[in-house]
C-alpha positions as a Markdown table, in Angstrom:
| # | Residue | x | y | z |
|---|---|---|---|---|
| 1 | Unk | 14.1 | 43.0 | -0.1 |
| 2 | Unk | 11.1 | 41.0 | 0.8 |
| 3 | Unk | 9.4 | 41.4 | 4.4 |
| 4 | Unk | 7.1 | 39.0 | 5.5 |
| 5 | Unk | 6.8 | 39.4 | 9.0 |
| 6 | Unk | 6.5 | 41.9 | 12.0 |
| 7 | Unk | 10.6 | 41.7 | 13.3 |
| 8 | Unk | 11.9 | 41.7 | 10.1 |
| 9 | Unk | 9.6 | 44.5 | 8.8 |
| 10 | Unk | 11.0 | 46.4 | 12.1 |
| 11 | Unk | 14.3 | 46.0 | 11.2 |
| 12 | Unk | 14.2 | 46.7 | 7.6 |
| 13 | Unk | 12.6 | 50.0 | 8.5 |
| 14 | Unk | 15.2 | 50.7 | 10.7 |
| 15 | Unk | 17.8 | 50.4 | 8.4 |
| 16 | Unk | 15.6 | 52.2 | 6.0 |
| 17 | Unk | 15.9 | 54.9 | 8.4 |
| 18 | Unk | 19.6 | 55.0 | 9.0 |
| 19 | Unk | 20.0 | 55.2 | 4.9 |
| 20 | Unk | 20.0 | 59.0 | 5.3 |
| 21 | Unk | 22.6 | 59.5 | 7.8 |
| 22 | Unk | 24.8 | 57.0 | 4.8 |
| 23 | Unk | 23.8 | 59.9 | 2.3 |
| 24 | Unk | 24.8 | 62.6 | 4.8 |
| 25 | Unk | 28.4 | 61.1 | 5.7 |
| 26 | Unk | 29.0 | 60.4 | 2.2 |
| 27 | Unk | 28.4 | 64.1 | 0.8 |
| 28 | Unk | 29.9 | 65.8 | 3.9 |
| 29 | Unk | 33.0 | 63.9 | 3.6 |
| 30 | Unk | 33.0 | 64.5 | -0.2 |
| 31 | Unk | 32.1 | 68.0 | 0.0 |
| 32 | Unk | 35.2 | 68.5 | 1.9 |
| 33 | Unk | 37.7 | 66.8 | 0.0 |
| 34 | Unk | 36.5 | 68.6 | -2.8 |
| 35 | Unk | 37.1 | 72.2 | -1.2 |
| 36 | Unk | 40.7 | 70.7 | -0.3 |
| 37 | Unk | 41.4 | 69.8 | -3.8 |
| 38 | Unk | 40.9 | 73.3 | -5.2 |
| 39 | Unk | 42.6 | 74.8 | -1.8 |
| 40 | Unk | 45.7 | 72.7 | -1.9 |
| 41 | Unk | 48.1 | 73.0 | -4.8 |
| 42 | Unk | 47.3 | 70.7 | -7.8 |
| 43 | Unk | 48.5 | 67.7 | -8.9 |
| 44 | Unk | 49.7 | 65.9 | -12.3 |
| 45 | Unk | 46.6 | 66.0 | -13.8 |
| 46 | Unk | 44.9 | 69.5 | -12.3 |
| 47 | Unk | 42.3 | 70.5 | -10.1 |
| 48 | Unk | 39.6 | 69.7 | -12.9 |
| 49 | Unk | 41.0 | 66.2 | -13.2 |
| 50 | Unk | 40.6 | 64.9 | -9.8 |
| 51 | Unk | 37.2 | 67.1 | -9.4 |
| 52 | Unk | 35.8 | 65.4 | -12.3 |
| 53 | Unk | 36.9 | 61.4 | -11.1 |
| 54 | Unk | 35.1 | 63.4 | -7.6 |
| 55 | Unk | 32.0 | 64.1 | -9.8 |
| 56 | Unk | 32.3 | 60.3 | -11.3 |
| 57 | Unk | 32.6 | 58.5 | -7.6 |
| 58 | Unk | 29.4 | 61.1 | -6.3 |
| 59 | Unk | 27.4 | 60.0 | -9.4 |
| 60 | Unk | 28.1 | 56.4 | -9.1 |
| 61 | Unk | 26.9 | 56.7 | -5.7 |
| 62 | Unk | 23.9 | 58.2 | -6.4 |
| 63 | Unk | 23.2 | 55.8 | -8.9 |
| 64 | Unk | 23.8 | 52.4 | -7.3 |
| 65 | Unk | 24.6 | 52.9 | -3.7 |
| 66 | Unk | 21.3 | 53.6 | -2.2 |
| 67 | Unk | 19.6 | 49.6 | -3.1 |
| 68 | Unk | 23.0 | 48.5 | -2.6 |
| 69 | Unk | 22.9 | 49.6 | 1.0 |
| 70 | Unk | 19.7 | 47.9 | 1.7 |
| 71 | Unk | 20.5 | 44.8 | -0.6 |
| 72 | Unk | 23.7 | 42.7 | -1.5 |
| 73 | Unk | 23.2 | 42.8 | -5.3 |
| 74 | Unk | 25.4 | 43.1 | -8.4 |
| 75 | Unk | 25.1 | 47.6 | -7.9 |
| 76 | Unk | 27.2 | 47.0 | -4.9 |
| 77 | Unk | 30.1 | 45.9 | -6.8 |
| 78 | Unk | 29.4 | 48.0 | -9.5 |
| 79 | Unk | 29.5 | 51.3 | -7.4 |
| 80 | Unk | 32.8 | 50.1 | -4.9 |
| 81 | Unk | 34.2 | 49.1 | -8.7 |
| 82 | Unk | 34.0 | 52.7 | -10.2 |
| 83 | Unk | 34.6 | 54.0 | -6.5 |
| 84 | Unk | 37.3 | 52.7 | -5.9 |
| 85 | Unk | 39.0 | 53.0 | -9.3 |
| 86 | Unk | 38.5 | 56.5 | -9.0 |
| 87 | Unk | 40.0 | 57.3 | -5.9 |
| 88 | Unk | 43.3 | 55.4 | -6.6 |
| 89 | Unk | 43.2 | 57.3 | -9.9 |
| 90 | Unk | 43.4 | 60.5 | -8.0 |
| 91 | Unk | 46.4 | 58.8 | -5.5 |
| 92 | Unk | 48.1 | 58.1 | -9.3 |
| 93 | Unk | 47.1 | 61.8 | -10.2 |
| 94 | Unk | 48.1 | 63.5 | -6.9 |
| 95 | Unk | 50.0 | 61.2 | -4.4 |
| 96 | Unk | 49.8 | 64.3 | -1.7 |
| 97 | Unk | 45.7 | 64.2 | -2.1 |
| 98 | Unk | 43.7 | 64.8 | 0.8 |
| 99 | Unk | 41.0 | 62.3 | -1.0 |
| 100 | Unk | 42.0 | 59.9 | 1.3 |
| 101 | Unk | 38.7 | 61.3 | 3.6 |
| 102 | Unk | 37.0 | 59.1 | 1.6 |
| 103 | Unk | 38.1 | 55.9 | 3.0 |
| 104 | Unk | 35.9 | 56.4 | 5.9 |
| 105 | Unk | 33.0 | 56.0 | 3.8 |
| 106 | Unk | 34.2 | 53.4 | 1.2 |
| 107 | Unk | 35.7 | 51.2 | 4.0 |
| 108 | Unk | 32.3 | 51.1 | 5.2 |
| 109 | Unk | 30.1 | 50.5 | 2.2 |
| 110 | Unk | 32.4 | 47.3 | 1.1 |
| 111 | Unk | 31.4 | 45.5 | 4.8 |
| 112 | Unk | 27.5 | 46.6 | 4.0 |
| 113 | Unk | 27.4 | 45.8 | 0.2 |
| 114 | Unk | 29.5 | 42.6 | -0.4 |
| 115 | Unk | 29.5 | 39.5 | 1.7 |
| 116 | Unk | 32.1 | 38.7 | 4.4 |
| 117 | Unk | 34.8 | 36.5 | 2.8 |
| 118 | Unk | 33.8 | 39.5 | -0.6 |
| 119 | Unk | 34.4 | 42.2 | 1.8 |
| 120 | Unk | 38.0 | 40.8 | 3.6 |
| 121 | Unk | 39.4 | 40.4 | 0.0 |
| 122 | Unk | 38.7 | 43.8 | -1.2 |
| 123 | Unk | 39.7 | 45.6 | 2.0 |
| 124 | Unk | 43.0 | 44.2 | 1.2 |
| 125 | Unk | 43.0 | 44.3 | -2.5 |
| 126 | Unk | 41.9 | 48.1 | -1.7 |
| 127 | Unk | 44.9 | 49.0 | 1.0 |
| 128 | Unk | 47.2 | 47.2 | -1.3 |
| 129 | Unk | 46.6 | 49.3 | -4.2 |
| 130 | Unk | 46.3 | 52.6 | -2.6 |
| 131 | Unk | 49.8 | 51.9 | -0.6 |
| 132 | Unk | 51.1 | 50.9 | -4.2 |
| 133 | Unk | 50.3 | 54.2 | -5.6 |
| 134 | Unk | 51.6 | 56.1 | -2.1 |
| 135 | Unk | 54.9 | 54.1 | -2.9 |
| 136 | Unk | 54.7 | 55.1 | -6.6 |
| 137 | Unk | 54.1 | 58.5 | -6.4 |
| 138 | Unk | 57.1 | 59.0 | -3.4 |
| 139 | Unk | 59.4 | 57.5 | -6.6 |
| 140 | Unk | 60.3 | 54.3 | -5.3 |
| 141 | Unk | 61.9 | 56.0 | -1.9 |
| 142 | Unk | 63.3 | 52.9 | 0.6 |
| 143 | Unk | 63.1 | 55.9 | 3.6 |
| 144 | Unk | 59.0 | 56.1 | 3.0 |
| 145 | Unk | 58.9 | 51.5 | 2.7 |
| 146 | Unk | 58.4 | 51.0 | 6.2 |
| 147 | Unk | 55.8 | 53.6 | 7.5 |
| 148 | Unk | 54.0 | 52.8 | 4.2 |
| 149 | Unk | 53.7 | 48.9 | 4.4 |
| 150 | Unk | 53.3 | 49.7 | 8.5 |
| 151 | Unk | 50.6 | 51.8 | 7.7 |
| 152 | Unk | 49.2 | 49.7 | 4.8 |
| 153 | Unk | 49.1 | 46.6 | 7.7 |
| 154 | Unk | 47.4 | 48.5 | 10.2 |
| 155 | Unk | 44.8 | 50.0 | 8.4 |
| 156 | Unk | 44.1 | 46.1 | 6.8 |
| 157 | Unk | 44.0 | 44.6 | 10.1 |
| 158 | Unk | 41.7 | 47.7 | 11.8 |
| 159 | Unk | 39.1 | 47.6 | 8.1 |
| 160 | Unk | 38.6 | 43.5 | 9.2 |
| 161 | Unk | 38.3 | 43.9 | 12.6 |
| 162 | Unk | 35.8 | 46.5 | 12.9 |
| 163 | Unk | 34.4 | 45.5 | 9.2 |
| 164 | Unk | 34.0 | 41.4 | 10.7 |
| 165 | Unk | 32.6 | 43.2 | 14.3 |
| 166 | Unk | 30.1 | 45.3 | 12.2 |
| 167 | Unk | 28.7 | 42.5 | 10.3 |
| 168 | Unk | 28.4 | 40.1 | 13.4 |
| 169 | Unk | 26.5 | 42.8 | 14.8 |
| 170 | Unk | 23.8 | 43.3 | 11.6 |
| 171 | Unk | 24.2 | 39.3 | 11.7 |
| 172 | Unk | 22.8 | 39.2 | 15.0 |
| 173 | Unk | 20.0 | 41.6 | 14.7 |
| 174 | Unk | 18.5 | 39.6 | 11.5 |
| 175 | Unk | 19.1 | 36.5 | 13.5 |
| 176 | Unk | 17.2 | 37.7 | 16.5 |
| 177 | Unk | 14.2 | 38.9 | 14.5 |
| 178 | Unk | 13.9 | 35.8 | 12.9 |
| 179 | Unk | 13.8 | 34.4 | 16.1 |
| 180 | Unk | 11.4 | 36.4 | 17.3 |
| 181 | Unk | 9.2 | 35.6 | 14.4 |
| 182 | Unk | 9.8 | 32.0 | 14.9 |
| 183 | Unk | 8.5 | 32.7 | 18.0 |
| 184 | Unk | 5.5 | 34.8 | 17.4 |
| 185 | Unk | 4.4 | 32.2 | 15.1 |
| 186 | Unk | 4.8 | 29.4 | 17.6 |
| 187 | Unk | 2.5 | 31.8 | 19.8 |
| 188 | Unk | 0.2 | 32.1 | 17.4 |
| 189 | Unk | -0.2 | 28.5 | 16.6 |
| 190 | Unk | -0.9 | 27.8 | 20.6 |
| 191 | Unk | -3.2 | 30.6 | 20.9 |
| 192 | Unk | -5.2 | 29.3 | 18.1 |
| 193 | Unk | -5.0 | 25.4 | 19.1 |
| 194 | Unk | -5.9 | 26.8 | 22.5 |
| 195 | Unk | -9.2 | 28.8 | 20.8 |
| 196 | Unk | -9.7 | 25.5 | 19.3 |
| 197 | Unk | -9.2 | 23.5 | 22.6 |
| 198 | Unk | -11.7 | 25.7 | 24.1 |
| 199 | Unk | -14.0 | 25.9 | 21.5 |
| 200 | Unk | -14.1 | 21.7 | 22.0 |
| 201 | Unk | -14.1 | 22.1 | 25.8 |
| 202 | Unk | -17.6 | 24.7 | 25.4 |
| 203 | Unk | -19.4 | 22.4 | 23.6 |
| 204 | Unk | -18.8 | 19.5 | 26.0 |
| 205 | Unk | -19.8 | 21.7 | 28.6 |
| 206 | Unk | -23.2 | 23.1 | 26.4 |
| 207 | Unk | -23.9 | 19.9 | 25.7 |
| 208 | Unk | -23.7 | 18.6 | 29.4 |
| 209 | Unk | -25.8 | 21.5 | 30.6 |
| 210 | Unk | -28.3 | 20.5 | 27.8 |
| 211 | Unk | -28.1 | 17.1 | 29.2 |
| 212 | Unk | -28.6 | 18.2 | 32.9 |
| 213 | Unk | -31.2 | 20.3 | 31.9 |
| 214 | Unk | -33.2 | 17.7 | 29.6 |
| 215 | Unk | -32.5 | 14.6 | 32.1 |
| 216 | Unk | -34.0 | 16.2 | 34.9 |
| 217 | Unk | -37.0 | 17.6 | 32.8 |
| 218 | Unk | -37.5 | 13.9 | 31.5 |
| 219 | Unk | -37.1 | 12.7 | 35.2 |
| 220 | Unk | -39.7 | 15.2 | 36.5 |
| 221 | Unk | -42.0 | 14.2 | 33.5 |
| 222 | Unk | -42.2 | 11.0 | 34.3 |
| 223 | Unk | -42.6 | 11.4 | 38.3 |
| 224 | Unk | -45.5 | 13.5 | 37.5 |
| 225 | Unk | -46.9 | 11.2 | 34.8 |
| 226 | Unk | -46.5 | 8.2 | 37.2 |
| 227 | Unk | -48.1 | 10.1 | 40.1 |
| 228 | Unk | -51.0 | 11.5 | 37.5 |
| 229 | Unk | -51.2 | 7.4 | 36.1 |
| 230 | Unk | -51.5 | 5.9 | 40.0 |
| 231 | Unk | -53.9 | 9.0 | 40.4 |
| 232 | Unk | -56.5 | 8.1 | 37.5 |
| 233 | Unk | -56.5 | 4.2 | 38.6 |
| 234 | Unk | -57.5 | 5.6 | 42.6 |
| 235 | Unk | -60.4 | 7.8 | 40.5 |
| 236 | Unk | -58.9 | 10.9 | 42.3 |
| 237 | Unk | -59.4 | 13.0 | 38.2 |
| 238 | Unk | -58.5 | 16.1 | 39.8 |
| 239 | Unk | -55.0 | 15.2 | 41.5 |
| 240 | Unk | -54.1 | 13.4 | 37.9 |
| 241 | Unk | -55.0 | 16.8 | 36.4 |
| 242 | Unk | -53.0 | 18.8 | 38.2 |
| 243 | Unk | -50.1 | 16.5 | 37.7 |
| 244 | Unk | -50.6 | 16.7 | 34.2 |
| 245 | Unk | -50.4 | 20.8 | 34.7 |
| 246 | Unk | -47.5 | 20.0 | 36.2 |
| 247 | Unk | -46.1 | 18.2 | 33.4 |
| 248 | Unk | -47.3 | 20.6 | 30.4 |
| 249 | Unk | -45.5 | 23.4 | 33.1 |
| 250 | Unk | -42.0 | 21.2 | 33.5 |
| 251 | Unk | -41.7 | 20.2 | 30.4 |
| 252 | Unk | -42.0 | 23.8 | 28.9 |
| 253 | Unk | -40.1 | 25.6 | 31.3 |
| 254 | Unk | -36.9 | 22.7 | 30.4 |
| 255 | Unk | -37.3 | 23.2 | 26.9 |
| 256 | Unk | -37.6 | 27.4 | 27.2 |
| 257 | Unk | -33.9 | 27.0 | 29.3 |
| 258 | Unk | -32.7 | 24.9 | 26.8 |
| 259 | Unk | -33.1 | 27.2 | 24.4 |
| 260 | Unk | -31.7 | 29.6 | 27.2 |
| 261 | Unk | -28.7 | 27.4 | 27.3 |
| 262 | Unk | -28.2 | 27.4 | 23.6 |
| 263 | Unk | -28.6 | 31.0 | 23.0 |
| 264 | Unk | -26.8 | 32.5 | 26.0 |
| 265 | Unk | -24.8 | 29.5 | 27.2 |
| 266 | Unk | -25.7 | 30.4 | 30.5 |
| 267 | Unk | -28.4 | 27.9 | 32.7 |
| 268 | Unk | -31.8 | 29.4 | 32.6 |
| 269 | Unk | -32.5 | 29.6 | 36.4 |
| 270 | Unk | -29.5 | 32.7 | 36.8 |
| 271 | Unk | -31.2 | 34.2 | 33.8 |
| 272 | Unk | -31.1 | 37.9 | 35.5 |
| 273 | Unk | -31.2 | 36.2 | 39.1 |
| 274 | Unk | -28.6 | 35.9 | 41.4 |
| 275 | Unk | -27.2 | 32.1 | 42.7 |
| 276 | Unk | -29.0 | 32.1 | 45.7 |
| 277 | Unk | -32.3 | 33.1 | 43.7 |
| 278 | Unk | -32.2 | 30.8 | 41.1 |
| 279 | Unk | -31.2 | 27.8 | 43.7 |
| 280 | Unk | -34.3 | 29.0 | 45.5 |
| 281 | Unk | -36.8 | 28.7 | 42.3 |
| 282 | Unk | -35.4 | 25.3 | 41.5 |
| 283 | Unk | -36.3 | 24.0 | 44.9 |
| 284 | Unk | -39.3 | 25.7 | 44.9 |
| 285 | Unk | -40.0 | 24.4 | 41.2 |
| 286 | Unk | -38.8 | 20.4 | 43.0 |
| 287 | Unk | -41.4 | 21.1 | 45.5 |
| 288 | Unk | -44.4 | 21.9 | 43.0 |
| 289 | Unk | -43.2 | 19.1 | 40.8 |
| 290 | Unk | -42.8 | 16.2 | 43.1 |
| 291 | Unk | -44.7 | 17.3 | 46.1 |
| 292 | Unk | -41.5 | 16.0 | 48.4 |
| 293 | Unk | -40.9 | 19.0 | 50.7 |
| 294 | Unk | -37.7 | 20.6 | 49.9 |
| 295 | Unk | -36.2 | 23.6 | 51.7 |
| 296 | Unk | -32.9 | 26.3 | 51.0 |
| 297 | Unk | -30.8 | 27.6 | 53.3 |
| 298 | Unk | -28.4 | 30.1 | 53.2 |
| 299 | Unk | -25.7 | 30.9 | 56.0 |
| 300 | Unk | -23.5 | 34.6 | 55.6 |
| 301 | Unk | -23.5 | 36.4 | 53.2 |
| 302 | Unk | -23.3 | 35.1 | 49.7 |
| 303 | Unk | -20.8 | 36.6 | 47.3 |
| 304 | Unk | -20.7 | 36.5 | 43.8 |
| 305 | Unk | -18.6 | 33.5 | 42.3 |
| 306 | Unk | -19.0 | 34.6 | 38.4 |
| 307 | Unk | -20.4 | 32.8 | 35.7 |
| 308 | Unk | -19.0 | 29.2 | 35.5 |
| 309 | Unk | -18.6 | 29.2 | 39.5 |
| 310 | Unk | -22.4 | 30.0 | 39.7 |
| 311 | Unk | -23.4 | 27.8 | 37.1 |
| 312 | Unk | -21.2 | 24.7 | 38.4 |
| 313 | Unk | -23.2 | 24.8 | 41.8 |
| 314 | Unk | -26.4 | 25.4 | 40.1 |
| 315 | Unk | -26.1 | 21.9 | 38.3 |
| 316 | Unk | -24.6 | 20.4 | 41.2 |
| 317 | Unk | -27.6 | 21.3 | 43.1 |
| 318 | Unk | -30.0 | 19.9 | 39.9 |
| 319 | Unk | -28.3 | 16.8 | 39.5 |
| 320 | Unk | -28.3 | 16.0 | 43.5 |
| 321 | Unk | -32.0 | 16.5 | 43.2 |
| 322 | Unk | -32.4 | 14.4 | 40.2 |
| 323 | Unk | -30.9 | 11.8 | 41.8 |
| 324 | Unk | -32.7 | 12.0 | 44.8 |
| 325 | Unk | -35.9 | 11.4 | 42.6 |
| 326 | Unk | -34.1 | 9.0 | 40.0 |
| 327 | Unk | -32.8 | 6.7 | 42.8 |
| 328 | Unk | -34.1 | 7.0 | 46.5 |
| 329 | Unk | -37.5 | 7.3 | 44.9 |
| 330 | Unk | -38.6 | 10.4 | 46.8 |
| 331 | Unk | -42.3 | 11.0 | 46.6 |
| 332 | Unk | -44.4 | 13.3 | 48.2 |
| 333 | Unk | -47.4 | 12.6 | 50.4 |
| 334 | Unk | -50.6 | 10.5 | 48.1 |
């Protein structure tokens, strides 16, 4: 039988498993009508008649039964066929056999190899035939009719009942594991259209932080290249040098975090540094850059936020600054 998945691989194995337990009920309980056949006086045909339709029903068993267990296939019918035509042969051969042991096995394997509606059929095409040789063999006797067709009814309604419960039962366990699969699958689809959703959600977030990173750069840039520009026209060389220092500095330290950003996904500035470190090297970095005095301060005791806490109040703190440059056209003193 084909497995494909994890529940149903689980509960093949387990019936796998149970297979020997089959094997062991089936020899114990044959083993022992054997020793009662040779034990209890013989019948029509002899002790070596019924032992040999014995040996036939243990070869047939070994033969087909143990796929047919695992698998409702054409050896099923084959085996309960040969089975079963052997043990009513012994009823015909000896109506006072003990053989009758065996029904607690062959019951059994008709619910586990044939399908429901299959099973209900034989059971009573089974009972029926064994109380017709019971009848046959007590020589037509009216006194034995009525605890024979009692018995006969009984045993036909307690075969379906428990053979009908039994089957519900192996019904629901290969129904519940392909729920489960069902399920795992539909797991295994969110997980991976989550992955996917925050694969999509890292790269808008890379690509913002590149933005951040680059806008502010650009904005710096061009403060310092203004400032250097209104510093050549005044003749003051050495203040438009400096400011062009400043710009050679900016405009490697943004590109050496974008790379930073791209390689580690983490900002540059908390590169080995903590929060309140790399807030203090960007102010300090504002200050060199735009010459407009800019201060931290830190109240308590910071704690550690993690990663994307850190790096969310690290931009926030950029981009405030870049605006305040962008917009309110903060300058230092000329």
């Amino acid at each position: 039988m084909a497995v494909t998945d994890d529940s149903r691989a689980g509960l093949e194995r387990f019936w796998g498993a149970q297979l020997k337990w089959w094997h062991l009920t089936f020899a114990v309980l044959w083993v022992i009508t054997l020793v009662i056949t040779f034990i209890e006086p013989a019948g029509r045909g002899g002790h070596v008649a019924t032992a040999g339709l014995l040996v036939v029903m243990a070869i047939a068993y070994a033969v087909w039964a143990p796929s047919a267990l695992l698998d409702q296939s054409w050896k099923g019918w084959a085996y309960l066929a040969v089975a079963w035509s052997a043990l009513i042969a012994i009823h015909v051969l000896d109506p006072n056999t003990e053989a009758w042991l065996l029904f607690f096995v062959l019951f059994p394997h008709l619910w586990v190899m044939l399908s429901q509606p299959a099973a209900v059929v034989t059971t009573i095409a089974a009972v029926a035939s064994t109380t017709a040789t019971r009848l046959w063999g007590a020589g037509g006797s009216t006194d034995d009719l009525v605890p024979v067709l009692v018995t006969a009814v009984i045993s036909i309604a307690l075969s379906i009942l428990l053979g009908i419960f039994t089957s519900r039962m192996v019904h629901e366990a290969s129904r519940r594991a392909e729920t489960i699969d069902a399920l795992h699958a539909a797991q295994a689809e969110l997980a991976a259209a989550e992955r996917d959703r925050g694969v999509s959600e890292e790269r808008e977030r890379l690509s913002r932080e590149i933005h951040d990173t680059l806008a502010q750069g650009f904005t710096s840039v061009l403060a310092l290249s203004r400032a250097a520009d209104a510093a050549l026209a005044r003749g003051d060389v050495d203040t438009a040098r400096e400011r062009l220092a400043l710009v050679d500095a900016t405009a490697r330290d943004n590109l050496s975090e974008a790379r930073l950003i791209v390689a580690e996904l983490t900002p540059g500035h908390l590169q080995s540094r903590t929060l309140v470190e790399a807030l203090g090297r960007l102010t300090a970095a504002v200050s060199a850059e735009s010459k407009v005095p800019t201060a931290l301060s830190v109240l308590g005791d910071p704690a550690p936020l993690g990663g994307s806490g850190e790096v969310v109040l690290l931009r926030s703190a950029q981009e405030a600054l870049a605006n305040v440059r962008r917009h309110a056209h903060a300058q230092g003193p000329p």
